[in-house]
ZAMARGU-4260 file (C-alpha; in steps of 0.2 Angstrom, whole numbers, plus 5000, padded with zeros to 4 digits):
<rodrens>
0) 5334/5587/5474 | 5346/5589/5489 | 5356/5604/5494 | 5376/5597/5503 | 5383/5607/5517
5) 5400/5607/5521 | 5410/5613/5536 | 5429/5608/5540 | 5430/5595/5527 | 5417/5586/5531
10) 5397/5584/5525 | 5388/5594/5538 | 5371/5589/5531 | 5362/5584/5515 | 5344/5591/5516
15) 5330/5593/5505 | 5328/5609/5511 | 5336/5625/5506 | 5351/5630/5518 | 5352/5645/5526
20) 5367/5649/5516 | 5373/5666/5528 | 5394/5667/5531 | 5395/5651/5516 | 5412/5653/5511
25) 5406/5647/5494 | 5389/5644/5487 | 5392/5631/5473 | 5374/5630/5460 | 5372/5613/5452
30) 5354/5614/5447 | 5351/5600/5434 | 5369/5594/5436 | 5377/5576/5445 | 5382/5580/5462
35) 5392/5563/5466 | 5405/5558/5479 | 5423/5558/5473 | 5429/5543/5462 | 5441/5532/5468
40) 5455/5523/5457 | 5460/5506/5462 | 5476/5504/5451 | 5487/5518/5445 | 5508/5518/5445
45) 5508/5535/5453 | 5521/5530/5463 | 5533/5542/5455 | 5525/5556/5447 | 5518/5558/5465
50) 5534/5565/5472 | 5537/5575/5456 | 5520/5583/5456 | 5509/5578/5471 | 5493/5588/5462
55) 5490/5570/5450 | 5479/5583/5441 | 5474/5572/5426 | 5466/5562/5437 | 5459/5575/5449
60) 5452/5586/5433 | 5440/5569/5429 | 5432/5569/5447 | 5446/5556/5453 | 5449/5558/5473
65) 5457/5545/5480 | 5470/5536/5470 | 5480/5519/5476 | 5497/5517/5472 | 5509/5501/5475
70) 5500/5490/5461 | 5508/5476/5451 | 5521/5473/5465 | 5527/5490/5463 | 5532/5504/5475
75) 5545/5515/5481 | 5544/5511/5500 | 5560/5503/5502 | 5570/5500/5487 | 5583/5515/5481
80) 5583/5524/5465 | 5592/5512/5453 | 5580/5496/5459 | 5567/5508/5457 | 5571/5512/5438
85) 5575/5498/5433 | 5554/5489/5442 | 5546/5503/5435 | 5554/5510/5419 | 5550/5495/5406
90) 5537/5489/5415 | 5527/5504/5416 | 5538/5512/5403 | 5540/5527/5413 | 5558/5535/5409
95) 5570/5525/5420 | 5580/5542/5422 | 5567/5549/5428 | 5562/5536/5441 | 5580/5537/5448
100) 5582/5554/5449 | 5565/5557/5457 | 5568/5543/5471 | 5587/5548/5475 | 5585/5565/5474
105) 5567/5564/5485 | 5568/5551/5496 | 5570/5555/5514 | 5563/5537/5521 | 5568/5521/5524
110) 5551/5512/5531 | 5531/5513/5526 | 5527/5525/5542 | 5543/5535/5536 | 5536/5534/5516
115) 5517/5540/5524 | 5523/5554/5531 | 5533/5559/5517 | 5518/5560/5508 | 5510/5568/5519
120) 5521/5583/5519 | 5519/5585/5500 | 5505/5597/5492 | 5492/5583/5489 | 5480/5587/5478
125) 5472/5568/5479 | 5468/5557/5493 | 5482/5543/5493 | 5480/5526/5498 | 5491/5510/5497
130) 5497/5496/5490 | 5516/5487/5497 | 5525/5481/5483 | 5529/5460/5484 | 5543/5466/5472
135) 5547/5481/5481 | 5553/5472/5498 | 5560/5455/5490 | 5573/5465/5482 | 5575/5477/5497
140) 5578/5462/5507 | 5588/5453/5497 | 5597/5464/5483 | 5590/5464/5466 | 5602/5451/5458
145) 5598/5438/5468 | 5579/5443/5472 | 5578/5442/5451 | 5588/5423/5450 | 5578/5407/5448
150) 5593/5398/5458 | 5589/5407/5476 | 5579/5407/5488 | 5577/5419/5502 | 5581/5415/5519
155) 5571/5411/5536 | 5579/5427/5542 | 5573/5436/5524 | 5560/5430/5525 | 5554/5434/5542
160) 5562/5451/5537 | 5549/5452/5520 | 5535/5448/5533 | 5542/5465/5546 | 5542/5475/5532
165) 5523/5468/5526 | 5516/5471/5544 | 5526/5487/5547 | 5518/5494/5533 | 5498/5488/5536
170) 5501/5494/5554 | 5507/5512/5545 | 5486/5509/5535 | 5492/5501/5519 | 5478/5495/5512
175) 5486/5478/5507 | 5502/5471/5495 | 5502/5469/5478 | 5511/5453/5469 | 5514/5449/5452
180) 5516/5431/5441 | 5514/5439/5425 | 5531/5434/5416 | 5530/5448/5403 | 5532/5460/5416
185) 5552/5465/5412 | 5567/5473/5421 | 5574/5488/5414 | 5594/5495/5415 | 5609/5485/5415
190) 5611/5471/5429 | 5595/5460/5429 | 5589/5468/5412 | 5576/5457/5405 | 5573/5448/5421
195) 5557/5447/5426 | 5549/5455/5444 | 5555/5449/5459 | 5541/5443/5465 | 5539/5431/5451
200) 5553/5420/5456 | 5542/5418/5476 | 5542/5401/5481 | 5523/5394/5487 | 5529/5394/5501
205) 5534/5414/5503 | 5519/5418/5496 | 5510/5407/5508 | 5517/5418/5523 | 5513/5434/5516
210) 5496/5430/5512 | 5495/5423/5529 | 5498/5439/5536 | 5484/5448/5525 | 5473/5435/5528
215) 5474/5437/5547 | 5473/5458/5548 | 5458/5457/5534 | 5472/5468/5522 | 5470/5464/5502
220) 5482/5454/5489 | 5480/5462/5473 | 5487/5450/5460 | 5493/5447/5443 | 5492/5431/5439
225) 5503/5424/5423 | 5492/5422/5407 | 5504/5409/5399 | 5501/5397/5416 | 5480/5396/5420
230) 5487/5386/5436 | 5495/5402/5442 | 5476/5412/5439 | 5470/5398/5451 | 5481/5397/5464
235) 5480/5415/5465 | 5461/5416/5464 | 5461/5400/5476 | 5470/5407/5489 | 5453/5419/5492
240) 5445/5400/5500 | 5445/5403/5519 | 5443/5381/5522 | 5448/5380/5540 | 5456/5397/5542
245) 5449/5417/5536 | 5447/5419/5519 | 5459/5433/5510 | 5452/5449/5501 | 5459/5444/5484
250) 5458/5457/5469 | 5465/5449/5453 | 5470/5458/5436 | 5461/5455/5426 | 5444/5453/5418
255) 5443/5458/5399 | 5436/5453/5384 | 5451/5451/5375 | 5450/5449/5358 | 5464/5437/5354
260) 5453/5424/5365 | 5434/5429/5365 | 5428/5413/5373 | 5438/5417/5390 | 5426/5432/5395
265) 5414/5420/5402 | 5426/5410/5412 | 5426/5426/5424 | 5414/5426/5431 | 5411/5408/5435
270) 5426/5408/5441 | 5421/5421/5454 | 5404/5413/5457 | 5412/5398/5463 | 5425/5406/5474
275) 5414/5418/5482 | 5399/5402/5485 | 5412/5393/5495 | 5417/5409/5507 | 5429/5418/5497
280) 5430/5437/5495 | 5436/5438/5477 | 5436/5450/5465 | 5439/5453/5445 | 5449/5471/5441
285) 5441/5479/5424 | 5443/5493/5412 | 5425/5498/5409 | 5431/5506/5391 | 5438/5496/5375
290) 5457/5493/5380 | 5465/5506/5364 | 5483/5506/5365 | 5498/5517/5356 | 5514/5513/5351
295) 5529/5525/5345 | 5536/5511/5333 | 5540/5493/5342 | 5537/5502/5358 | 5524/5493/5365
300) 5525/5482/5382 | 5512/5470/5375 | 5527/5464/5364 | 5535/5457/5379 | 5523/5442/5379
305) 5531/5434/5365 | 5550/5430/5362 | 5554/5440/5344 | 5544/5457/5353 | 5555/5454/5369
310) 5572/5453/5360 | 5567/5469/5352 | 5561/5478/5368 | 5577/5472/5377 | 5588/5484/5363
315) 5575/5497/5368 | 5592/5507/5374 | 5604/5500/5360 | 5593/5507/5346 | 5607/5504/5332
320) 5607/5485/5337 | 5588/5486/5335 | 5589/5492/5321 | 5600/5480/5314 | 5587/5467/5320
325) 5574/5472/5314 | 5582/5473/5296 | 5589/5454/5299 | 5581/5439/5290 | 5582/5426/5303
330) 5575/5438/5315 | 5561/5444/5304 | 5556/5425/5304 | 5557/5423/5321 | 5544/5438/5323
335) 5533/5429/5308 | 5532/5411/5318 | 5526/5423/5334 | 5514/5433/5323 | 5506/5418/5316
340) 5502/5409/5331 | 5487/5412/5334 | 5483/5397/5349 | 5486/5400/5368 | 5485/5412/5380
345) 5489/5431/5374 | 5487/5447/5374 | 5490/5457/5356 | 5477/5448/5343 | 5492/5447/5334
350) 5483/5456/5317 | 5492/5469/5308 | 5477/5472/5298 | 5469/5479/5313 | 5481/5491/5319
355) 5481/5508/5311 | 5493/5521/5307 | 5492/5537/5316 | 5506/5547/5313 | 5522/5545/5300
360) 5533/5554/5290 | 5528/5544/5273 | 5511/5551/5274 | 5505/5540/5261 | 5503/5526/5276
365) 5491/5537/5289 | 5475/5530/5292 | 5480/5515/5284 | 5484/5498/5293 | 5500/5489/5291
370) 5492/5475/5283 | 5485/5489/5268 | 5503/5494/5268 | 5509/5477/5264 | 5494/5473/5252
375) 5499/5489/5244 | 5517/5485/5243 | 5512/5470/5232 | 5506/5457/5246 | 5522/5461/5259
380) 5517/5451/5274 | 5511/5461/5287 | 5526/5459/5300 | 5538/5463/5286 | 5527/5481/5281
385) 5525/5483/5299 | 5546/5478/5302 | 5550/5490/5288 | 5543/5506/5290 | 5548/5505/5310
390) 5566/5502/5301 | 5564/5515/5291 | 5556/5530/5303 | 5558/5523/5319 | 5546/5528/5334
395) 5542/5540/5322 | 5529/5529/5316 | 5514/5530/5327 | 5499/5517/5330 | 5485/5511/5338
400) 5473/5495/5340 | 5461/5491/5351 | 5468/5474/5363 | 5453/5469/5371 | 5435/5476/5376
405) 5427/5480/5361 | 5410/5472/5362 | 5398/5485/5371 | 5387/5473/5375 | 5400/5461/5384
410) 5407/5478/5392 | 5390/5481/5398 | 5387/5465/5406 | 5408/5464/5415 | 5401/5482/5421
415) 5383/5476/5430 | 5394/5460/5438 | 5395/5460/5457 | 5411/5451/5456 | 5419/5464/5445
420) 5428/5479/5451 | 5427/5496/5439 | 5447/5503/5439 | 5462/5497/5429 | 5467/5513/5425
425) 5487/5513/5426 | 5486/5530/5426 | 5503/5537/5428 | 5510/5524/5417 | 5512/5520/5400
430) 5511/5537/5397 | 5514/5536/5377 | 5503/5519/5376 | 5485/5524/5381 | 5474/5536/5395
435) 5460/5529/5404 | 5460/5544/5417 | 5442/5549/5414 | 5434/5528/5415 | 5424/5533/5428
440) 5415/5546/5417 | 5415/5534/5401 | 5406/5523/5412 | 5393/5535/5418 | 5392/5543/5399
445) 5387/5522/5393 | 5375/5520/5407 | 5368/5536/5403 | 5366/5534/5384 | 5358/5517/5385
450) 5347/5522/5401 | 5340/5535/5388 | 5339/5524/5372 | 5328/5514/5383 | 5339/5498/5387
455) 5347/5502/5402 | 5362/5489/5409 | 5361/5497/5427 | 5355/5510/5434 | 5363/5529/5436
460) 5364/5529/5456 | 5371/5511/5455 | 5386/5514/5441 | 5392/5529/5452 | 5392/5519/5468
465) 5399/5506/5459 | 5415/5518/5457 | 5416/5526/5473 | 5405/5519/5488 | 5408/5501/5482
470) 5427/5502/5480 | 5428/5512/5495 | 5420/5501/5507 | 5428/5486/5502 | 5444/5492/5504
475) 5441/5500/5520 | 5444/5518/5516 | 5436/5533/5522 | 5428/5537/5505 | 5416/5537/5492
480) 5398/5543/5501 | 5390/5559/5504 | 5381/5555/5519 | 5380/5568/5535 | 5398/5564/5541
485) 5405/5560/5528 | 5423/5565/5520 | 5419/5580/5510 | 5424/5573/5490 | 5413/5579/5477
490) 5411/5580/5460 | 5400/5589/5450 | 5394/5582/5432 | 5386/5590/5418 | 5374/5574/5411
495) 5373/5584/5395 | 5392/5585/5394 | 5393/5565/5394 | 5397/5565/5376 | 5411/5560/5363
500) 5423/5570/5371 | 5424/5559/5382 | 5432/5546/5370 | 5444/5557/5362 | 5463/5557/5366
505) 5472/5572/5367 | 5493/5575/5372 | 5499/5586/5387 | 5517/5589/5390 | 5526/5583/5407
510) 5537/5596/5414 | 5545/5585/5426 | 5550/5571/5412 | 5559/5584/5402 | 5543/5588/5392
515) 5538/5571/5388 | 5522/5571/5378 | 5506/5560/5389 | 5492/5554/5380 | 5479/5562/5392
520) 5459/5565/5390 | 5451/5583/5391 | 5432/5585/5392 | 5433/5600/5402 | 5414/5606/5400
525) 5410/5588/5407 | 5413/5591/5425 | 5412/5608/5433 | 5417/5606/5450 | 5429/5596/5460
530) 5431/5597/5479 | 5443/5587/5490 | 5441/5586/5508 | 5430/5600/5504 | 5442/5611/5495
535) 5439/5617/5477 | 5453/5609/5464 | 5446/5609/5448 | 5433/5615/5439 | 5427/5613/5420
540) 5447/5612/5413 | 5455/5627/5427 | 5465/5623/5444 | 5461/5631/5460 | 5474/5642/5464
545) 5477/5633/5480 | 5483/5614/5472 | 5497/5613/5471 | 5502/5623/5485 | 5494/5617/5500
550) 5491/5601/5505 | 5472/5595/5500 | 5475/5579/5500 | 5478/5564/5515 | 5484/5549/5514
555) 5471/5536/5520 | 5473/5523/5530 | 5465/5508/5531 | 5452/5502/5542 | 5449/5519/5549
560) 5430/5523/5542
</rodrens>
């Protein structure tokens, strides 16, 4: 047992003796509790709901401390409302509205030092760190039209501009740049609509000078490499090799067992291995929890990966030609060819018989999967039982299926791999489509429970460094440990409490997107006490009174343990 004092923020000391607790402000009793440092989140999309409601508290009430924002080539640093709704809102499918309103009606800067102390002035509840967009400043730089068009290229005075912009901003203790490949990745509005992210269409040789500029200030590329094209996985990873210059800091999204391709789970980490042998500093991103998605009717981005899904998801604003689409013959056998090919890289399993029905207003089809329905309806295919009743109700039919990570014991294993790193939340995105805010706690209830049942994967001590310490220190940020000294983030777990609470979802309105109903988690009872920077902000479900108010929160910069 240790006893934690705290003074200005900071860890005074961590004894095993009793503390003289005379003038303590607050006296905090954790007997047979968890006392860990604050979790960090590696990936979240933030970028918005940050301006809206700087507390983040779905993430803060599950022991989250320091979130990074910017991933998947996104951020708000430089481009204007409209750009901005139209990188995040299908792609993340956060209302475009929303986005545009929030980033034209907020934003007071027009640089990364500029953008870090608009943060800064907001009532953080979190520690912020990171991420530049790739996307983000190609189309600040060279208008969104053009940034998105496979016929041009930027040019030497873009791109020296791109790399201003890239150094202003690690200068300003960004942690890196985020870039994406990943061609179902979508525009939303009206201009480019259907285009893929800018920072798709980057030549080698654009890419080659931003990365060179990471690779010389020891900043980090996180990356999305495109599933279709496994040359683009290795160029990405590949570009981690240091051969006659320093290596790069590359995280890459990500590592799943995905079960549309089982086999490709042990490709991983070999793939790792090898870089990381020959001098690399490579890394895998991974969801330590089975990958269970929603959808309101056709609404889910996984669609985007195949042609019939993405004709439907581009009429996701014309929902009377949707509808008309869905009901036409040549279409419906479009979507049939896509559903039955089952070869290649992918996402969705593409299996109607396992994705269940959660919510309609023929209750007859609840709990049933589409496929059922279609057996019931006297041996409908499944993509025709599936197109019908999202013809006939809409987003009114809800649903769920599990994508990838649905093995324990392949979970276990990606969890224990020291090429792996536990995050991939998107929290603060896809806010109908799942919620992964508590994955730190998941992990720590696994661990737990097969530490008890006598075949442990890992030890306690080493999942909880392996989402705070570990993440921390690898992206240079002053976080994670509670050593004499150290930045005062704590969380306070209840071991007892690490039970199936922690796997049920649970809905929570958004006041700033005009009530719009989250998939969130709530395990209150679970953790009984968060502290940033040595304030109190949550605590078994209830905010302190102070978040929201002050300012809690700081934005972290890079290199500045």
């Amino acid at each position: 047992m240790r006893h934690l004092g705290i003074r200005d923020g900071r860890v005074a000391t961590v004894s095993a003796e009793a503390l003289d607790e005379t003038g303590c402000g607050r006296v905090i009793d954790a007997t047979g509790q968890w006392v860990l440092p604050g979790m960090v989140d590696i990936h979240t999309h933030y970028d918005v709901e940050v301006l809206l409601d700087p507390t983040l508290s779905e993430s803060l009430r599950h022991g989250i401390t320091t979130v990074l924002l910017g991933s998947c080539s996104l951020s708000t640093v430089h481009v204007g409302g409209a750009d901005a709704g139209d990188l995040f809102g299908r792609v993340e499918a956060i209302p475009r509205k929303h986005v545009v309103e929030a980033v034209d009606g907020l934003k007071t800067w027009n640089s990364a030092h500029g953008y870090v102390r608009a943060l800064e002035s907001l009532p953080l509840g979190p520690n912020i760190a990171a991420f530049i967009g790739h996307s983000d400043i190609r189309a600040a730089q060279m208008g969104l039209e053009r940034a998105t068009s496979p016929d041009e290229t930027p040019t030497e005075s873009e791109l020296k501009a791109m790399e201003h912009k890239l150094n202003e901003a690690l200068d300003a203790g960004f942690v890196g740049m985020s870039s994406q490949q990943l061609m179902f990745d979508k525009l939303d509005g009206e201009v480019c609509r259907s285009r893929t992210l800018p920072s798709t269409y980057a030549t080698t040789r654009e890419r080659r000078r931003l990365n060179r500029i990471l690779r010389d200030r020891r900043r980090t590329l996180q990356g999305g490499p495109d599933v279709a094209r496994p040359q683009s996985l290795v160029a990405m990873a590949a570009s981690s090799l240091g051969i006659f210059r320093p290596n790069l800091k590359v995280s890459l999204l990500s590592a799943a067992d995905i079960k549309a391709i089982p086999g490709v789970v042990h490709i991983f980490p070999l793939i790792a291995k090898v870089l990381n042998r020959l001098g690399g500093d490579f890394r895998w991103q991974h969801l330590p929890v089975p990958f269970e998605v929603y959808s309101d009717g056709i609404d889910l981005p996984v669609f985007e990966e195949f042609g019939s899904g993405a004709a439907a998801l581009h009429l996701s604003n014309q929902l009377e030609q949707r509808h008309d689409l869905l009901a036409d013959e040549n279409y419906r056998r479009w979507f049939r060819k896509d559903y039955d090919k089952k070869w290649g890289p992918r996402v969705w399993h593409r299996d109607f018989f396992d994705a269940e029905i959660t919510e309609c207003p023929d209750a007859s089809v609840v709990g049933k999967t589409f496929g059922q329905v279609g057996v019931d309806r006297g041996g409908v295919h499944p993509v025709d039982a599936f197109l019908d009743l999202v013809v006939e109700h809409g987003s009114k039919v809800r649903w769920r299926t599990t994508i990838s990570n649905h093995r324990p014991e392949v979970l276990d294993r990606l969890a224990a791999d020291p090429s792996v790193q536990l995050g991939f939340s998107d929290a603060g995105a896809h806010l109908r489509n799942m919620a992964f805010y508590n994955f730190g706690l998941r992990l720590l209830k696994r661990v737990h429970q097969a530490q008890q049942a006598g075949r442990p994967f890992m030890t306690v001590e080493h999942a909880v460094h392996r989402v705070t310490g570990e993440l921390a220190d690898w992206y240079d940020l002053d976080a994670g440990h509670l050593r004499a000294g150290d930045r005062a983030d704590v969380v306070i777990v209840d071991p007892a409490r690490l039970d199936d609470s922690l796997d049920a979802y649970a809905e929570n309105p958004i006041p700033e997107f005009d009530g719009l109903s989250r998939m969130v988690n709530r395990n209150d009872a679970t953790v009984t006490a968060v502290l940033v920077n040595g304030a109190p902000v949550f605590g078994l479900g209830e905010k302190a009174p102070d978040l929201g108010k002050n300012r809690i929160g700081e934005f972290l910069r890079a290199g500045r343990r």
